[in-house]
C-alpha positions in Angstrom: 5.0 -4.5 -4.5 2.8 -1.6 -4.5 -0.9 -2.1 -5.6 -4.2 -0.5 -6.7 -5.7 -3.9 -5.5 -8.3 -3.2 -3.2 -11.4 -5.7 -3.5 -13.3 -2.6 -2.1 -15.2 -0.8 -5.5 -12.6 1.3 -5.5 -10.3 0.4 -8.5 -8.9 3.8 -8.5 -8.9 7.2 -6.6 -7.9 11.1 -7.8 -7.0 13.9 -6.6 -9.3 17.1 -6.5 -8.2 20.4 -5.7 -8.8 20.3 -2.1 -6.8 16.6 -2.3 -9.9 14.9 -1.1 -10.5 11.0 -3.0 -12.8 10.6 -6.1 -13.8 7.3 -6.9 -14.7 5.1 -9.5 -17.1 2.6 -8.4 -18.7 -0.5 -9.8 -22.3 -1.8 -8.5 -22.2 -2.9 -5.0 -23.6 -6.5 -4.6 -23.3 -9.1 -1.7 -19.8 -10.4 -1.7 -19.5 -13.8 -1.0 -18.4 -14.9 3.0 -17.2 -17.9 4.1 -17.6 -17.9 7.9 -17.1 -20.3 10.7 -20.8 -21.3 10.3 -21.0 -23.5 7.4 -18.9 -23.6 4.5 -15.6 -22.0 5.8 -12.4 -22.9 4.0 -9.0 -21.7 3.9 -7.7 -19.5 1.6 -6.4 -21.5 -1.2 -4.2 -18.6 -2.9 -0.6 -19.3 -1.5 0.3 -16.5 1.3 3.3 -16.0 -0.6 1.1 -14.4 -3.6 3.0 -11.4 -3.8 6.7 -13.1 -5.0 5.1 -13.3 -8.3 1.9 -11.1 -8.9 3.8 -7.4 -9.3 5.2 -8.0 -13.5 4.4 -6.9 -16.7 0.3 -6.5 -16.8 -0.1 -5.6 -13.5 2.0 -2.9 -13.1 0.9 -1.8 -16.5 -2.5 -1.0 -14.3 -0.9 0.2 -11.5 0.6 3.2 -13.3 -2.2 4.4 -15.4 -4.7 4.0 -12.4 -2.6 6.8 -10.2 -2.5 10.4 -11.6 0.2 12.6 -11.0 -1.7 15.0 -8.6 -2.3 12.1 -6.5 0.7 11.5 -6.5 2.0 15.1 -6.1 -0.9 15.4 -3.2 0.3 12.0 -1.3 4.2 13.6 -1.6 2.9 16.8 0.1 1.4 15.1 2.8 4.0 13.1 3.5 6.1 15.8 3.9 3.9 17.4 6.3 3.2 14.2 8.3 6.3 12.9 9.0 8.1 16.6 9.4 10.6 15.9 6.5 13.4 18.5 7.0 16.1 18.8 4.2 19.1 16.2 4.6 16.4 13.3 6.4 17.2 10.2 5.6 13.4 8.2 4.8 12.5 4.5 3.8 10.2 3.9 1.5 8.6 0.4 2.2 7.4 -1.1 -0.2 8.5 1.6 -3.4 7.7 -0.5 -6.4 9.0 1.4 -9.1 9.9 4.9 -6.9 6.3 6.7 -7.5 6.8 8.4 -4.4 10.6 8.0 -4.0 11.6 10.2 -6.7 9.3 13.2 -6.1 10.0 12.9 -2.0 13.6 13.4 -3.5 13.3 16.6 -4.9 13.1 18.1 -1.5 16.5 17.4 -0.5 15.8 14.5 1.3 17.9 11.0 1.2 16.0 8.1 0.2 16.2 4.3 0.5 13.6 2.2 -1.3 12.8 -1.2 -0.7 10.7 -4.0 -2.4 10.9 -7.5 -3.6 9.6 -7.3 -7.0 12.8 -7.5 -9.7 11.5 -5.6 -12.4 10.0 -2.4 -10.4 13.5 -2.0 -8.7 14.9 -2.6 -12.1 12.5 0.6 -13.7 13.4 2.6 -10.9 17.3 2.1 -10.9 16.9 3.1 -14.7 15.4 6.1 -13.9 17.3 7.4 -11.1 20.1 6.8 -13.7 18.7 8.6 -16.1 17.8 11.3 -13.8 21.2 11.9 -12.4 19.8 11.0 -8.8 21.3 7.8 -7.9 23.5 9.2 -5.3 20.6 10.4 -3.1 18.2 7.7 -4.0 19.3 3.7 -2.5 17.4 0.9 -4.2 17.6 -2.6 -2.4 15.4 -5.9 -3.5 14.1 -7.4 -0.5 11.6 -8.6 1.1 9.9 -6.1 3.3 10.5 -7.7 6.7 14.0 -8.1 5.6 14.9 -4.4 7.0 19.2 -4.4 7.9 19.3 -1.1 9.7 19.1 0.1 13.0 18.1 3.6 14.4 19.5 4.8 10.4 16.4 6.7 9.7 14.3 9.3 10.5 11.1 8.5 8.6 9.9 5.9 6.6 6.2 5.2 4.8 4.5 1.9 3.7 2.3 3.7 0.8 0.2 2.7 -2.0 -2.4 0.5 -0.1 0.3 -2.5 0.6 0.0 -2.6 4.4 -1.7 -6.5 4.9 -0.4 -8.3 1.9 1.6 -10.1 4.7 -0.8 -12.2 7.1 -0.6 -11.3 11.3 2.6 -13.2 11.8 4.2 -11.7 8.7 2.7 -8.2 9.3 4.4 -7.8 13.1 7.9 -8.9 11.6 7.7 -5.9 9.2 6.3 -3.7 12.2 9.1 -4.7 14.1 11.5 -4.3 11.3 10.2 -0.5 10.7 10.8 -0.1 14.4 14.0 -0.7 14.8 14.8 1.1 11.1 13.7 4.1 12.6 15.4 6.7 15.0 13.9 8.0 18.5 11.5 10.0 17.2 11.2 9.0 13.8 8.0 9.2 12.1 6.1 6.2 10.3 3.1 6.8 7.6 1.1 4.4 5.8 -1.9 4.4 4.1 -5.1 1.4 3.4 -8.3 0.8 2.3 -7.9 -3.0 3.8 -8.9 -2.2 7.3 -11.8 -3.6 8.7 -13.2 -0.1 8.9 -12.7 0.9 5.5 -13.2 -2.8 3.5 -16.3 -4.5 4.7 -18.6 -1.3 4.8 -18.1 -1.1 1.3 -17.3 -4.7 0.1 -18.5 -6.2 -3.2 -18.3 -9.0 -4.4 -16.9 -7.9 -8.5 -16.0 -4.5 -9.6 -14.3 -3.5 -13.1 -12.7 -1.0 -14.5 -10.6 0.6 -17.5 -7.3 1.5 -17.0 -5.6 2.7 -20.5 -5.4 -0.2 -23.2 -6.6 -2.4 -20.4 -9.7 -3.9 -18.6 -9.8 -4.7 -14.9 -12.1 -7.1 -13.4 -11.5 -8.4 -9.7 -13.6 -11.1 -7.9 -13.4 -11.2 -4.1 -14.2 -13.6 -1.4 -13.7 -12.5 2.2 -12.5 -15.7 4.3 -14.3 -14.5 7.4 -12.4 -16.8 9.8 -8.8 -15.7 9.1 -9.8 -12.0 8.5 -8.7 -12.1 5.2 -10.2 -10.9 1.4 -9.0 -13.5 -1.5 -9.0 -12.0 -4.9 -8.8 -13.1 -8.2 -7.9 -10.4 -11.0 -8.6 -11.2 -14.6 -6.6 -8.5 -17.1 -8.1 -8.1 -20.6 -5.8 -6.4 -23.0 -6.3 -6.5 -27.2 -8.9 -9.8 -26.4 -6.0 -11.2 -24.6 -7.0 -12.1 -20.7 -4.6 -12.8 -17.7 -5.7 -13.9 -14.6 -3.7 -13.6 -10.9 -5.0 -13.9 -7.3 -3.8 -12.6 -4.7 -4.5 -12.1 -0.8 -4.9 -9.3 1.6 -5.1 -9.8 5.4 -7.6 -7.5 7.1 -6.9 -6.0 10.4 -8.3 -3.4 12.2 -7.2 0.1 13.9 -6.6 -0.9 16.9 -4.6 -4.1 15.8 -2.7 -1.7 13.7 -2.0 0.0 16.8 -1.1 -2.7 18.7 1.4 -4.3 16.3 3.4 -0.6 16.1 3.0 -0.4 20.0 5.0 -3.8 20.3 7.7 -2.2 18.1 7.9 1.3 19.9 5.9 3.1 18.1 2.5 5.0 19.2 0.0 6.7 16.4 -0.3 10.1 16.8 -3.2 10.8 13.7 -5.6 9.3 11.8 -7.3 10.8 8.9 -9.9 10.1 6.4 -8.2 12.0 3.5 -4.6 13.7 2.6 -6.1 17.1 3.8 -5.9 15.8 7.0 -9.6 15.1 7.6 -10.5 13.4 11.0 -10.8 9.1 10.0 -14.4 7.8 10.2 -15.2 4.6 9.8 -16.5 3.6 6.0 -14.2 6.2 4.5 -12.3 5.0 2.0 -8.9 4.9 2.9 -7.2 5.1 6.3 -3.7 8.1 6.5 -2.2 7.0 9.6 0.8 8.5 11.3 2.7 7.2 14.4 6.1 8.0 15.8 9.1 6.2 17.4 9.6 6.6 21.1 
């Protein structure tokens, strides 16, 4: 279920050499806020958006907005940050099609990847087959929240800006999940741009982009009463258009703090960028690293 969704004018990011962000950015205009004070509504997107946004088209996107040196750049970190040693085993929640999974591998370590969407399990699977990894790589289709294990792993990393596609009640069950996933002293990483500090000091209302054969377009409304940034994503491909909508809950630092606090957990960095840059607010995207007790 992994996403370049962000609603932020950032349909995409790349690596430089020193690993710091580039963006492509559309003109910033006044997004649209429904509030308490007036014309507040509820979302109308259902909150279970995410069972059937993540086929075909939209992961089409997805890979040809993320370069391989950002992807080689987010691996490297994550072995830094969560102090993978040869032999650890790590969760990758969720791992759509293994973007991170299969180059996390090549250092010795044991994965397990989780995620709910059928056909990015299914693209992975193939490729660890074809790769003669599926002995070191586990693949399971699941919701996120659905998390079996107990004290089984040593890290684990919600990557690929996916942290809030569940809302508050949803969001704690997955913390919780992750908690109890992880050993005593096992380390958790995720990134975002859907904080509270990253989204609303750069929110627009429409920005567009070109990602291969195909055109981009997302439209955003932030529901300022339930925290939450409604989306609607139109795909244009050969004069062809495909539109989804989807939702992502907004929280903030500190109530990302909280919600791993209540599973055990207590953050230990935030950074602004995968070199490890102290986390400001209006930065783009939010590294954050926290550890089991």
């Amino acid at each position: 279920m992994k996403g370049v969704w962000t609603g932020s004018g950032r349909a995409t990011e790349t690596a430089r050499s020193d690993t710091r962000p580039v963006y492509r950015r559309a003109r910033s205009v006044e997004v649209r806020v429904l509030s308490l004070h007036g014309d507040a509504i509820a979302p109308r997107t259902p909150a279970d958006w995410y069972r059937d946004f993540f086929r075909d088209i939209a992961l089409d996107v997805w890979r040809d907005a993320i370069p391989p040196s950002q992807t080689e750049s987010e691996a490297a970190f994550l072995v830094r940050a969560l102090r993978l040693r040869k032999g650890a085993r790590v969760l990758d929640v969720p791992c759509g099609a293994g973007r991170l999974t299969f180059p996390l591998q090549q250092h010795g370590l044991l994965l397990t990847g989780v995620d709910l969407a059928e056909e990015q399990i299914a693209q992975a699977r193939r490729r660890a087959a074809a790769e003669g990894v599926t002995a070191a790589i586990e693949w399971r289709q699941a919701d996120i929240r659905d998390l079996p294990w107990e004290s089984a792993f040593d890290a684990a990393f919600c990557f690929g800006n996916s942290f809030g596609y569940l809302d508050r009640d949803g969001t704690r069950a997955f913390v919780q999940a992750l908690g109890r996933a992880l050993k005593p002293g096992g380390r958790f990483a995720m990134d975002t741009g859907m904080i509270a500090e990253t989204l609303l000091p750069n929110l627009s209302d429409r920005d567009e982009a070109q990602f291969g054969d195909v055109r981009f377009i997302e439209e955003n409304t932030y529901h300022a009463d339930a925290s939450c940034l409604e989306t609607r994503y139109t795909f244009v491909r050969d004069g062809v258009s495909q539109t989804r909508v989807g939702l992502h809950w907004v929280f903030t630092c500190g109530e990302i703090g909280r919600f791993l606090a209540d599973a055990g957990m207590r953050v230990t960095a935030l950074y602004g960028s995968l070199d490890e840059r102290p986390f400001a607010v209006g930065d783009r995207l939010l590294y954050l690293v926290a550890e089991k007790s």
